[in-house]
N, C-alpha and C positions, 0 to 999 in steps of 0.2 A: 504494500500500500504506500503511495506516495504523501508523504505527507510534510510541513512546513512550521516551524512557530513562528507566533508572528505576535506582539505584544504578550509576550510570556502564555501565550493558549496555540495550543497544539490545532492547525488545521490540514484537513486532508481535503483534497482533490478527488477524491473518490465516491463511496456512496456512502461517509457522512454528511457530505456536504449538502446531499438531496433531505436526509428524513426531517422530519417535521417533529414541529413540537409538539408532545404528548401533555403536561400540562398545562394548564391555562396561565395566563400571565395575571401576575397582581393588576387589579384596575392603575395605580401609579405607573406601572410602568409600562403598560399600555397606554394610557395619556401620552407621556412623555415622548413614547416612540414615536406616537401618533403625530405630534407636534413637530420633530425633528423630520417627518417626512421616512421613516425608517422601521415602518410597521406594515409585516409580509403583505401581501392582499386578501390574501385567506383569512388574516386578524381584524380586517379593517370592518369589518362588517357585524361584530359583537353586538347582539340585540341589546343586551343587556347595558354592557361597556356605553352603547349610542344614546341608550335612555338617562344612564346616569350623567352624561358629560352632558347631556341637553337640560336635565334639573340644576345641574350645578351652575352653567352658563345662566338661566334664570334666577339664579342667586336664592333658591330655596333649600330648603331641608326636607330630608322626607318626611317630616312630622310635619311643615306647611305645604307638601304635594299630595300627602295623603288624605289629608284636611279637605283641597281643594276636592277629590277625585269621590269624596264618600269613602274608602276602604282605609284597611290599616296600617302602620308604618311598616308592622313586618313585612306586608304585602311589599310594599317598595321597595323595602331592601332583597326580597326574590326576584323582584323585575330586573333587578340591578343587576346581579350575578350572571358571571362569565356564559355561562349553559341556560341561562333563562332561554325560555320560547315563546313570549307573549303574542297574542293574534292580532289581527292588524287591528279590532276594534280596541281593545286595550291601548294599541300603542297612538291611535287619533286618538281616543278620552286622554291620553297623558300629552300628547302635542297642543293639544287646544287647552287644559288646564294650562299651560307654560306660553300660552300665545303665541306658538309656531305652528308652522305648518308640515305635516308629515308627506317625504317623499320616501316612493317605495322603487326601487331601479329594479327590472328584472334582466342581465344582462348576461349574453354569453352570443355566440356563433349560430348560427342560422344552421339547422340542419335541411341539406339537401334531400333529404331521401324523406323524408314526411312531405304526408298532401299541403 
């Protein structure tokens, strides 16, 4: 296996360099990555992660988004997490409580061989 250090961490050329990460990133540093422009594409898309930085950017707590929405704070703080899977109505009532508008992209390549 080829491989190189490069800032005191061992990098290989090979088929470390493909696997993915198994778990989830703390919310911080997922921000952080996210900010510096340097967060996989696979990561950028955290339902949870998107919900919570959209509460945060409207300067709430979950105890004044839970307030707003009728349910509880534990409830927000499950929206929040890495593996949440909230439905698209959940995620409009939590865009309109915060006075934004929800965009859903559905995106990938055109498959030729479907009607």
């Amino acid at each position: 296996m080829d491989a190189k250090v490069r800032h005191g961490r061992r990098e290989d050329s090979g088929e470390l360099a493909a696997l993915r990460r198994r778990r989830p990133r703390d919310y911080e540093e997922w921000k952080a990555l996210a900010a510096w422009g340097r967060l996989p594409t696979w990561e950028q898309r955290a339902p949870g992660y998107q919900l919570r930085r959209a509460r945060e950017s409207a300067g709430l707590t979950q105890q004044e988004l839970a307030e707003r929405l009728g349910i509880s704070q534990q409830a927000i703080a499950r929206a929040e997490r890495w593996a949440s899977n909230p439905t698209v109505r959940f995620m409009e009532s939590w865009a309109q409580a915060l006075g934004v508008r929800l965009e859903i992209e559905i995106a990938g390549e055109a498959r030729e061989d479907l009607p």
